[in-house]
HTML snippet that shows the backbone in 3Dmol.js (N, CA, C, O; Angstrom):
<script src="https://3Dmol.org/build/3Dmol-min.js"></script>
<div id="view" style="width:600px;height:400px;position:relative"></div>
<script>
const pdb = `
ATOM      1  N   UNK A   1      -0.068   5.595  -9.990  1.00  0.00           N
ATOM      2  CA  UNK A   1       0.770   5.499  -8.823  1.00  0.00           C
ATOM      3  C   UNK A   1       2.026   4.707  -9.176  1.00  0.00           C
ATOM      4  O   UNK A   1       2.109   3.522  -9.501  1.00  0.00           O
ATOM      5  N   UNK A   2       3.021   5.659  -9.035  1.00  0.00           N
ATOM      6  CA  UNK A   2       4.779   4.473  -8.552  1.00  0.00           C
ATOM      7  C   UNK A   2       4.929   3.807  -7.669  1.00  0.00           C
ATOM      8  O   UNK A   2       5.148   4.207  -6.526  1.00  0.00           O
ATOM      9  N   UNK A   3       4.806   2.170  -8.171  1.00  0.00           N
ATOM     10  CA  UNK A   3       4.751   1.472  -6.401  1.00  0.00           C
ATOM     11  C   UNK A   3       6.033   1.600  -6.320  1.00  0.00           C
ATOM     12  O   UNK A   3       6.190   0.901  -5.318  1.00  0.00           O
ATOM     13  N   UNK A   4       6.945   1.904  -6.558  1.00  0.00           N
ATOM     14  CA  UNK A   4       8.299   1.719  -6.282  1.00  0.00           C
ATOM     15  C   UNK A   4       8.291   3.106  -4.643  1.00  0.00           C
ATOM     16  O   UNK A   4       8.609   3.054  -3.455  1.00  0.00           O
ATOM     17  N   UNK A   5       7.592   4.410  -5.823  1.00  0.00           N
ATOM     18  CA  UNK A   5       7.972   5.514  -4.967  1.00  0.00           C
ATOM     19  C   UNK A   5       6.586   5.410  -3.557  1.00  0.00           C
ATOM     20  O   UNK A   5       6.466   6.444  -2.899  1.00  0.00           O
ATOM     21  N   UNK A   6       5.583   4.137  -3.153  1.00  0.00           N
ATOM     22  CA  UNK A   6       4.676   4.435  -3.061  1.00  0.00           C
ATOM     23  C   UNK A   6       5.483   3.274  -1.719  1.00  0.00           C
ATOM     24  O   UNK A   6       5.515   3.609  -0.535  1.00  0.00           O
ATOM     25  N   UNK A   7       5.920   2.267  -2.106  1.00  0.00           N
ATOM     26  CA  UNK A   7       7.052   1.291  -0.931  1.00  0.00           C
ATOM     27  C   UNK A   7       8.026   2.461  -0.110  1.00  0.00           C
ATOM     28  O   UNK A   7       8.095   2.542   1.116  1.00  0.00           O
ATOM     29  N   UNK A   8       8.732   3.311  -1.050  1.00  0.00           N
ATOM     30  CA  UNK A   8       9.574   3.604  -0.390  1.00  0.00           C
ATOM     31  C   UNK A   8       9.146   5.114   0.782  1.00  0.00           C
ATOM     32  O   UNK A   8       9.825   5.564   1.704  1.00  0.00           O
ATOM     33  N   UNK A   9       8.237   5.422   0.437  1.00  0.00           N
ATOM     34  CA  UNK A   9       7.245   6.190   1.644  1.00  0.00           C
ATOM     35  C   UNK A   9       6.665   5.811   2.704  1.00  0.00           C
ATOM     36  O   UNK A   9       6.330   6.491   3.674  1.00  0.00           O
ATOM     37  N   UNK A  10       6.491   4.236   2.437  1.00  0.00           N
ATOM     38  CA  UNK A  10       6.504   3.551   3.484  1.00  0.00           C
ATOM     39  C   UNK A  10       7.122   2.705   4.559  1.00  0.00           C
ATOM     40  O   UNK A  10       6.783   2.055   5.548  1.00  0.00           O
ATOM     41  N   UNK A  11       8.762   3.203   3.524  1.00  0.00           N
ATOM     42  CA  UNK A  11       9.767   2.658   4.093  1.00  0.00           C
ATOM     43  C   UNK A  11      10.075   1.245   4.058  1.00  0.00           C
ATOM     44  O   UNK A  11      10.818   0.492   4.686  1.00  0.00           O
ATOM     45  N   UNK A  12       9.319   1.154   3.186  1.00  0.00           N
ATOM     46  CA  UNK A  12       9.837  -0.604   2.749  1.00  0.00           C
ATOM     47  C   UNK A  12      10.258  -0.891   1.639  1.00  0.00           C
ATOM     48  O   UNK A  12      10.112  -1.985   1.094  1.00  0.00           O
ATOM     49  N   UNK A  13      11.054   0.450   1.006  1.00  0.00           N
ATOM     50  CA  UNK A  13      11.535   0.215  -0.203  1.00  0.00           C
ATOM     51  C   UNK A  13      12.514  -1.136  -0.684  1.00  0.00           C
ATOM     52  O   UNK A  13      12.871  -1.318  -1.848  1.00  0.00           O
ATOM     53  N   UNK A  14      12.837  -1.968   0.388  1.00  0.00           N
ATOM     54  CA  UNK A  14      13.486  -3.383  -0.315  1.00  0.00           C
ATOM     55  C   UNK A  14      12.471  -4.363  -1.052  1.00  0.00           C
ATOM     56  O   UNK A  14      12.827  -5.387  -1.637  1.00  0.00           O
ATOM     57  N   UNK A  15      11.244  -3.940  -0.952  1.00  0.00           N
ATOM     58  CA  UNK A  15      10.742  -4.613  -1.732  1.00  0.00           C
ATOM     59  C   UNK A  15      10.321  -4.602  -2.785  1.00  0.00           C
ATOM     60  O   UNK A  15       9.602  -5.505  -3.211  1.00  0.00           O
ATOM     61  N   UNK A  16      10.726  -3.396  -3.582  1.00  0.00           N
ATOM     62  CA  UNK A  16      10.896  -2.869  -5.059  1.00  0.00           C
ATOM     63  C   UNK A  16      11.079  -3.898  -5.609  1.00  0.00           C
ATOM     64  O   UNK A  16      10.096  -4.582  -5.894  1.00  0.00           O
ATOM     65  N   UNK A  17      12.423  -4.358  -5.947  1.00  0.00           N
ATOM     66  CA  UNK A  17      12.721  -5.469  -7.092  1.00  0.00           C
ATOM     67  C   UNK A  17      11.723  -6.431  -6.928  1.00  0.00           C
ATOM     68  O   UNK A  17      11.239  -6.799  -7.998  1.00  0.00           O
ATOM     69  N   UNK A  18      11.081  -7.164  -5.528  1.00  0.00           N
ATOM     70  CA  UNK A  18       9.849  -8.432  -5.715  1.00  0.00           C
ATOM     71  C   UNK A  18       9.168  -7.688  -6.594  1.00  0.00           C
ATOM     72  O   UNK A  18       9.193  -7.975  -7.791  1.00  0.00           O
ATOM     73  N   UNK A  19       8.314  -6.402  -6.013  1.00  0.00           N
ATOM     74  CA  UNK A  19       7.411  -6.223  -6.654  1.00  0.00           C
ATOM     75  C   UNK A  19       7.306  -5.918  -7.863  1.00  0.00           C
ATOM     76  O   UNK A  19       6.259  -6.166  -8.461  1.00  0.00           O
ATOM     77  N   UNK A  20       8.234  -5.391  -8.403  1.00  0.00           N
ATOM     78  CA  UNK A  20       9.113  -5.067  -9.754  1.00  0.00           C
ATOM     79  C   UNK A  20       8.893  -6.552 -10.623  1.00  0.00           C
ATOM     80  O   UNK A  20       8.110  -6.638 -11.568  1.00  0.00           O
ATOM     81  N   UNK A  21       9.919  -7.951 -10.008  1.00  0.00           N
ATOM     82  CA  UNK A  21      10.098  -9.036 -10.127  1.00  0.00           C
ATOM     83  C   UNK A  21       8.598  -9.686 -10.695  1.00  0.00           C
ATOM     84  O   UNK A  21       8.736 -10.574 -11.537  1.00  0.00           O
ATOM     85  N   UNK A  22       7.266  -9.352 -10.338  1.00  0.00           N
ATOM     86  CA  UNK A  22       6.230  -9.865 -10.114  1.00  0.00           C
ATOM     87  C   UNK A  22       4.925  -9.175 -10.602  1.00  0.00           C
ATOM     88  O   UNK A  22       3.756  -9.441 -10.325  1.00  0.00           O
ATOM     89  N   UNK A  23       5.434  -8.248 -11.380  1.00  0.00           N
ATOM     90  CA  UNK A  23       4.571  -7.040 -12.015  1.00  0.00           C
ATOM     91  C   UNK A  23       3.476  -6.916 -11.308  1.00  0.00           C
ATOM     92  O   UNK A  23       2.334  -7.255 -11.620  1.00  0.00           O
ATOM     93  N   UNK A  24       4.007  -6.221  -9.961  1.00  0.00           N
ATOM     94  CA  UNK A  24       2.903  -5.576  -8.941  1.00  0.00           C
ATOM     95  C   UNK A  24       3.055  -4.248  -9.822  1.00  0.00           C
ATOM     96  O   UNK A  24       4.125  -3.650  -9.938  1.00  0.00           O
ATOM     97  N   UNK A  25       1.494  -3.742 -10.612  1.00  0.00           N
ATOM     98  CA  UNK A  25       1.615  -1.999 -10.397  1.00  0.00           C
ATOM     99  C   UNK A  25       0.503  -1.780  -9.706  1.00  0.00           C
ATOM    100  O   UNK A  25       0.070  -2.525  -8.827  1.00  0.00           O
ATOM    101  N   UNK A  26       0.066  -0.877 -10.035  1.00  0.00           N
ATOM    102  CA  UNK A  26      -0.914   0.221  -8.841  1.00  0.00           C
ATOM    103  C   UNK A  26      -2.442  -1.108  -9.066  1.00  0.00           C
ATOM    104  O   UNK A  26      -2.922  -1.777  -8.151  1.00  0.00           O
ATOM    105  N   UNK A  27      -2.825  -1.128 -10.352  1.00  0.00           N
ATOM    106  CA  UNK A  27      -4.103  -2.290 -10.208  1.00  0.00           C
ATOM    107  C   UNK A  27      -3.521  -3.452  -9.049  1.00  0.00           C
ATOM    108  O   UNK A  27      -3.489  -3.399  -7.820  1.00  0.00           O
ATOM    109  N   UNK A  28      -3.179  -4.283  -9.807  1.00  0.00           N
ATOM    110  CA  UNK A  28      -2.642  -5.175  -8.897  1.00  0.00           C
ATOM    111  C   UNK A  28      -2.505  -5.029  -7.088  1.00  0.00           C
ATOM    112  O   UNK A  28      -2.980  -5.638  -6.129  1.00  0.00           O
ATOM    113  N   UNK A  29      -1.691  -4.010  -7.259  1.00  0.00           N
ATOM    114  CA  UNK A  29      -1.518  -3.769  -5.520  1.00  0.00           C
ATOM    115  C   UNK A  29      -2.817  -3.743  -4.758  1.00  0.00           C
ATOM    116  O   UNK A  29      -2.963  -4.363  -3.705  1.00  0.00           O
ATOM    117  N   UNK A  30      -3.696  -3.057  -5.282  1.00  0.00           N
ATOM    118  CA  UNK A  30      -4.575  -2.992  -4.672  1.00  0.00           C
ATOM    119  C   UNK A  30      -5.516  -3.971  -4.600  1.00  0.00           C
ATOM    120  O   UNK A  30      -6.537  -3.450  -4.152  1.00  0.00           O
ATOM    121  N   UNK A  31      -5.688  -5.133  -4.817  1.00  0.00           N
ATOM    122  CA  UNK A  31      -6.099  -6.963  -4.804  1.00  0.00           C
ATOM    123  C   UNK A  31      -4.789  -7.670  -3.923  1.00  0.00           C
ATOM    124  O   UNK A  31      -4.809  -8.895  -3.804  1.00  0.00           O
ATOM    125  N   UNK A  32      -3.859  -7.034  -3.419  1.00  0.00           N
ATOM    126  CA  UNK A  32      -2.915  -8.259  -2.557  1.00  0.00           C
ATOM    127  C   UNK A  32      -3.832  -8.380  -1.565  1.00  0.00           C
ATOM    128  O   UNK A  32      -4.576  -7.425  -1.347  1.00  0.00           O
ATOM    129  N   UNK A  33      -3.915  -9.319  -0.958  1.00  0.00           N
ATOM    130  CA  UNK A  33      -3.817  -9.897   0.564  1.00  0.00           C
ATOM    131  C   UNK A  33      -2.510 -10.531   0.804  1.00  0.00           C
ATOM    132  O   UNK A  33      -1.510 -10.770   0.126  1.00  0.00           O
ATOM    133  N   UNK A  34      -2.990 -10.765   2.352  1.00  0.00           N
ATOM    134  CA  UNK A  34      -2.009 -10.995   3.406  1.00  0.00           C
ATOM    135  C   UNK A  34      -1.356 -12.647   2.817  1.00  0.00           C
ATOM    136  O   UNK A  34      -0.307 -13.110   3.265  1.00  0.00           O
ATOM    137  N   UNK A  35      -1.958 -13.150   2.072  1.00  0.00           N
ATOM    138  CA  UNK A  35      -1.835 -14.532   1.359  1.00  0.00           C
ATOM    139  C   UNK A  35      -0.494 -13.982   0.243  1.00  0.00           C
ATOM    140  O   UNK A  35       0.667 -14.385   0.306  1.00  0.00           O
ATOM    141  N   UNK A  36      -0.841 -13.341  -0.388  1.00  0.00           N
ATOM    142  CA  UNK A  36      -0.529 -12.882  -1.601  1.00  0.00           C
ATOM    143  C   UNK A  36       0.722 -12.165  -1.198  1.00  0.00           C
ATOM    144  O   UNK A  36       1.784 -12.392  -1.777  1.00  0.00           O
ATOM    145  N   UNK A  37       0.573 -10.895   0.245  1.00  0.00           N
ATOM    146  CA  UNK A  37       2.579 -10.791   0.823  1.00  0.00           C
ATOM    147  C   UNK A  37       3.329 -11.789   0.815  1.00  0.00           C
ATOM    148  O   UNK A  37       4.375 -11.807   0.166  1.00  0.00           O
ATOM    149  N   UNK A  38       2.871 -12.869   1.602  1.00  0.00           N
ATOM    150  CA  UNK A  38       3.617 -13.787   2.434  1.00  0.00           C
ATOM    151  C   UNK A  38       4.750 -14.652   0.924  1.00  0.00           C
ATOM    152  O   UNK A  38       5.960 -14.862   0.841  1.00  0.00           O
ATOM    153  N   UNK A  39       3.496 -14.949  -0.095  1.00  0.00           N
ATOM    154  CA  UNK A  39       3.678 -15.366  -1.152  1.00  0.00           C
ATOM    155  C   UNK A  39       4.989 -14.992  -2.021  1.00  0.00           C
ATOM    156  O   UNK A  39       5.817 -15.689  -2.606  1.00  0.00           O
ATOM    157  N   UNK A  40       4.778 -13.162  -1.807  1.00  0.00           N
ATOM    158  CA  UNK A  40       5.647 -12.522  -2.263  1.00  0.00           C
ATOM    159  C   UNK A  40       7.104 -12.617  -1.209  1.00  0.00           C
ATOM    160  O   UNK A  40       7.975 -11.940  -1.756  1.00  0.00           O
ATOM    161  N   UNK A  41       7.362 -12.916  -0.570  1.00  0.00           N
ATOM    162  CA  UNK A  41       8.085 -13.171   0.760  1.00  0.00           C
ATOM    163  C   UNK A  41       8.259 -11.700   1.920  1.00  0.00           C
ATOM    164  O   UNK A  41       9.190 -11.207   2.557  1.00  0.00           O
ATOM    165  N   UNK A  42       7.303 -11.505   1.798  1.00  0.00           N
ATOM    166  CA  UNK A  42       6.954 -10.280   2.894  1.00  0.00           C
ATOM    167  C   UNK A  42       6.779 -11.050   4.237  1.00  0.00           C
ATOM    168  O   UNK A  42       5.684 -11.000   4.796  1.00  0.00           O
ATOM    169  N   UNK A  43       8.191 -12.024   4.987  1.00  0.00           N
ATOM    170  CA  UNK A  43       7.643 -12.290   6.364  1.00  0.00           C
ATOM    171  C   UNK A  43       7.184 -11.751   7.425  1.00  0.00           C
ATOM    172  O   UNK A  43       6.443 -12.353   8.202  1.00  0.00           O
ATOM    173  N   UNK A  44       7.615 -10.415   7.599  1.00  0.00           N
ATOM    174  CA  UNK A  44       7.248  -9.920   8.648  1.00  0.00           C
ATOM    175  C   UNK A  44       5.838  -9.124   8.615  1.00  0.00           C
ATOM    176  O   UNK A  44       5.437  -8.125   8.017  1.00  0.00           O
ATOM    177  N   UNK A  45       5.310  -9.977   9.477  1.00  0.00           N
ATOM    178  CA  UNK A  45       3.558  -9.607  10.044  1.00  0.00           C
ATOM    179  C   UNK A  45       3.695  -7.732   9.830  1.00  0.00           C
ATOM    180  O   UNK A  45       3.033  -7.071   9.029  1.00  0.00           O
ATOM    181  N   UNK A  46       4.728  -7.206  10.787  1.00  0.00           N
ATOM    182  CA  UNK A  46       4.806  -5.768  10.863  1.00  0.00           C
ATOM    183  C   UNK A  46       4.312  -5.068   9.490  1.00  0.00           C
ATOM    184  O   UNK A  46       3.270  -4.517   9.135  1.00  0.00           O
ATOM    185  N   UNK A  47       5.661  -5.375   8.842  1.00  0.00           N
ATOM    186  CA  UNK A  47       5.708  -4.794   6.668  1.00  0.00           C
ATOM    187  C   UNK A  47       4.155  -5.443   6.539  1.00  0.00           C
ATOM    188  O   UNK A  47       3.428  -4.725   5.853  1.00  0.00           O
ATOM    189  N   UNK A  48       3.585  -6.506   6.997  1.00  0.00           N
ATOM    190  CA  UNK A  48       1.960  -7.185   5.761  1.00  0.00           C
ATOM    191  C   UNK A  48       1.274  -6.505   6.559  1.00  0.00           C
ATOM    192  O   UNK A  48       0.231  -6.230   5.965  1.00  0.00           O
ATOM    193  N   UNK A  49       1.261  -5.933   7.907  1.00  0.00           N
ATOM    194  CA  UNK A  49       0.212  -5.207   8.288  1.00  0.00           C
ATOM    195  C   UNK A  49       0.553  -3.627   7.305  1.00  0.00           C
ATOM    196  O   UNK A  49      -0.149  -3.016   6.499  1.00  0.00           O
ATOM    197  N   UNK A  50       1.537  -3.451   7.679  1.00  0.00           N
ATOM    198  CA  UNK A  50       1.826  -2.153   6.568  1.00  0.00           C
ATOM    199  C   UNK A  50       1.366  -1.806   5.527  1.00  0.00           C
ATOM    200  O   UNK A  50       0.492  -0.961   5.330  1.00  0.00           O
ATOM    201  N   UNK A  51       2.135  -2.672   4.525  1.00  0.00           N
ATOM    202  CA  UNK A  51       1.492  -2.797   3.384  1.00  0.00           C
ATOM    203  C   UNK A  51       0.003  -2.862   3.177  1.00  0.00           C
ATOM    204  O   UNK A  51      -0.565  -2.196   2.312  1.00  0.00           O
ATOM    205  N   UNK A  52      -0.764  -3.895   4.206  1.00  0.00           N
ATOM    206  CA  UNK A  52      -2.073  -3.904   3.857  1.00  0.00           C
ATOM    207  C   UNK A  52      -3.214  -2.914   4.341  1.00  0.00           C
ATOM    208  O   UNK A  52      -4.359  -2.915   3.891  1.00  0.00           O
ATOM    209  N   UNK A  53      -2.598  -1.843   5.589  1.00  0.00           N
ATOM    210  CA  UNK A  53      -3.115  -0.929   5.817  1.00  0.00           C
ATOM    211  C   UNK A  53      -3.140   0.511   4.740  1.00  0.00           C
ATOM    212  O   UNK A  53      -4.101   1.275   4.645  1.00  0.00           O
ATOM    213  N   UNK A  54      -2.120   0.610   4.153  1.00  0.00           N
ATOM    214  CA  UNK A  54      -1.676   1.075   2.921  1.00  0.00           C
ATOM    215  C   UNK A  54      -2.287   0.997   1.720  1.00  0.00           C
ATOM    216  O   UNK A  54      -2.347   1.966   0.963  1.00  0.00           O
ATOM    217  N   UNK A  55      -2.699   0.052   1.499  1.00  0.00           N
ATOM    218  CA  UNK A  55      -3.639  -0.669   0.516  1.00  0.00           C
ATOM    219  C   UNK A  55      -4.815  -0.538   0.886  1.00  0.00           C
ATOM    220  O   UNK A  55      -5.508  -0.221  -0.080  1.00  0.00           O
ATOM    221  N   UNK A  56      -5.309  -0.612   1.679  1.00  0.00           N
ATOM    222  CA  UNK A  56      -6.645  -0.214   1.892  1.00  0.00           C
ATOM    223  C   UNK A  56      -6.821   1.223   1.961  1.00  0.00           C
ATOM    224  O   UNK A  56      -7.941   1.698   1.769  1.00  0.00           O
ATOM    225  N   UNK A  57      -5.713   2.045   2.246  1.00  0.00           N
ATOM    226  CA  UNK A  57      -5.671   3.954   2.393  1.00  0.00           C
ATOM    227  C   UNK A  57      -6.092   3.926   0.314  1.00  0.00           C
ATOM    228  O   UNK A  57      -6.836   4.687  -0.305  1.00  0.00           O
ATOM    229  N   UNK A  58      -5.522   3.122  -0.047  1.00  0.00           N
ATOM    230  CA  UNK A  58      -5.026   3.638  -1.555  1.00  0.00           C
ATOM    231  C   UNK A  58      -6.210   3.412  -2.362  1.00  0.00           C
ATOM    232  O   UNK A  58      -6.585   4.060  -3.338  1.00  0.00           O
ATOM    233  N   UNK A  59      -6.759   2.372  -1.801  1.00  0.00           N
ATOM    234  CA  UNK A  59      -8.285   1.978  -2.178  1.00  0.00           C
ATOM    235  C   UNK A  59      -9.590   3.226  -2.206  1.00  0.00           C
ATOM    236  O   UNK A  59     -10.370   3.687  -3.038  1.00  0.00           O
ATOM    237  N   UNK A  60      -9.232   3.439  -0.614  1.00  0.00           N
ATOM    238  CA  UNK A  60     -10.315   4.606  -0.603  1.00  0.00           C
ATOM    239  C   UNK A  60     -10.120   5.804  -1.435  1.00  0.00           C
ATOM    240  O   UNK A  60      -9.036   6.359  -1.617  1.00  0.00           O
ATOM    241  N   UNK A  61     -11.995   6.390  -2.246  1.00  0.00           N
ATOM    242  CA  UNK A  61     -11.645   7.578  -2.991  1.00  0.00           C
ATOM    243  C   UNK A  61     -10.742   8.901  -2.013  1.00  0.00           C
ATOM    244  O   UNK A  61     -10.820   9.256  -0.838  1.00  0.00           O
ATOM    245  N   UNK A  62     -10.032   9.283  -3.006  1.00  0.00           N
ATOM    246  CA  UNK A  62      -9.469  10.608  -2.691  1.00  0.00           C
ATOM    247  C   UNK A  62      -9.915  11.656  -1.540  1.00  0.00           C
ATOM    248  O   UNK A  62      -9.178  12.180  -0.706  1.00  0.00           O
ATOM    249  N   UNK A  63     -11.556  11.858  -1.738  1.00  0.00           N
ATOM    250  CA  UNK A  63     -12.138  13.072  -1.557  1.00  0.00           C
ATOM    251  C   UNK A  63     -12.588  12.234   0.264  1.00  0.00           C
ATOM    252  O   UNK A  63     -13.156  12.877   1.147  1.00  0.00           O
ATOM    253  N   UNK A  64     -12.241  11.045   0.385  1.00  0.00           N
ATOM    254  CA  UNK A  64     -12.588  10.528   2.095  1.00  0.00           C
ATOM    255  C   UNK A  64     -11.358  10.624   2.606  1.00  0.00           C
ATOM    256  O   UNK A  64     -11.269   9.864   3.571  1.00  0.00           O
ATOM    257  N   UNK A  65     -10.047  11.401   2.337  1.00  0.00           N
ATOM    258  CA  UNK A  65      -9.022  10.667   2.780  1.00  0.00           C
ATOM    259  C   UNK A  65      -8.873  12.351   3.342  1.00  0.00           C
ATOM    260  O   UNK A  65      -7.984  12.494   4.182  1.00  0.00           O
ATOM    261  N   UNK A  66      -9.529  13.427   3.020  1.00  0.00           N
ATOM    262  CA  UNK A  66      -8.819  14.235   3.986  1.00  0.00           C
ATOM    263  C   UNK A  66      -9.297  14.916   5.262  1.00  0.00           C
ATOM    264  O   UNK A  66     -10.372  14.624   5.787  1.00  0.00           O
ATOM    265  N   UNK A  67      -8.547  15.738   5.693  1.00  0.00           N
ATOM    266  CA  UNK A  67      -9.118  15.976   7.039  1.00  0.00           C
ATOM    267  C   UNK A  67     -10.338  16.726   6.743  1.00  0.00           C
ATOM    268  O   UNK A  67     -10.853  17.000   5.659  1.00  0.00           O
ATOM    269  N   UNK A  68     -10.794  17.081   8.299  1.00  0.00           N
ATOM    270  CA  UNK A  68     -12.522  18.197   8.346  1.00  0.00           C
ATOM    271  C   UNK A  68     -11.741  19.001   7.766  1.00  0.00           C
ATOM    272  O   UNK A  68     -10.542  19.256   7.881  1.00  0.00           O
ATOM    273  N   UNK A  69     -12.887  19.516   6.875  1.00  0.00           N
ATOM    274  CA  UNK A  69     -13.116  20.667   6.451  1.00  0.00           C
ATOM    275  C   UNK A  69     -13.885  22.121   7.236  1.00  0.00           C
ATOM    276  O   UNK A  69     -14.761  21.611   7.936  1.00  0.00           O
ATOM    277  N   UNK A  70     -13.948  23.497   7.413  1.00  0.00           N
ATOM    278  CA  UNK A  70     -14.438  24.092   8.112  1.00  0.00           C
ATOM    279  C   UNK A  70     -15.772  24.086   8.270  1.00  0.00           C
ATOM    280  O   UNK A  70     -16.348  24.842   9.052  1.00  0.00           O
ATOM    281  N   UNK A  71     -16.570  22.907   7.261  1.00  0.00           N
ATOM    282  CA  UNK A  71     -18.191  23.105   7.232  1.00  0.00           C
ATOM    283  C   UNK A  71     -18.093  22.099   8.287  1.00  0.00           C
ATOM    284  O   UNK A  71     -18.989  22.285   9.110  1.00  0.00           O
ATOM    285  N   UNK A  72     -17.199  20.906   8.637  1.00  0.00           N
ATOM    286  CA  UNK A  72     -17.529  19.834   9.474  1.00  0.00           C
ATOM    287  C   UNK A  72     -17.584  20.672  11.004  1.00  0.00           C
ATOM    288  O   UNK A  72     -17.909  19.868  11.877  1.00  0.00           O
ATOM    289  N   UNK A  73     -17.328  22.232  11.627  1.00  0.00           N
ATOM    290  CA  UNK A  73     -17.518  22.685  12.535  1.00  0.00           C
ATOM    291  C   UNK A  73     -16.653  22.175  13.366  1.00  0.00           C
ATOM    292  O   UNK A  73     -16.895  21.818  14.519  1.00  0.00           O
ATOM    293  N   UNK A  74     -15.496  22.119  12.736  1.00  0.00           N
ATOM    294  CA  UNK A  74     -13.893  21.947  13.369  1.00  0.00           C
ATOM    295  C   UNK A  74     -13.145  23.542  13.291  1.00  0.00           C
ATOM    296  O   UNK A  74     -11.989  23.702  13.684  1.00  0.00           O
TER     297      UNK A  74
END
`;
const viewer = $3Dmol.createViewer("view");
viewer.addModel(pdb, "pdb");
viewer.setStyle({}, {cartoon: {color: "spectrum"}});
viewer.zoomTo();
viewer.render();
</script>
C-alpha cells in the first residue's frame, strides 16, 4: 500500500510529508493509535477518527471487506 496515495483518498493528503517525515509505511500505519496521530500532529479529532477508522478497514482481510455475495440471498 501507498500511504501517500492511501491519505489522499481520504482526503487528508496534507499529511503526506509527516507521514513521509516519520517513516509511516503500510506496516507501521496499521499499529497508530489515536496517541500516536496526535503525536504526529493530527489535531483534529475529525482526520484521528478518520484515519483510525481507515486503519482498522486496512487491517481487516480483503475477502470481509466486500459486499453480499448472491449466496448471502441478497
Amino acid at each position: 500500500m501507498d500511504v501517500a496515495v492511501w491519505l489522499h483518498g481520504l482526503g487528508l493528503e496534507q499529511y503526506t510529508k509527516t507521514f513521509r517525515d516519520n517513516d509511516i509505511d503500510a506496516a507501521v500505519l496499521r499499529q497508530l493509535t489515536s496517541e500516536d496521530l496526535r503525536e504526529l500532529g493530527v489535531a483534529s479529532v475529525g482526520h484521528r477518527r478518520r484515519l483510525l477508522n481507515a486503519i482498522r478497514e486496512a487491517k481487516r482481510p480483503l475477502f470481509s471487506r466486500r459486499g453480499p455475495t448472491p449466496s448471502d440471498g441478497n
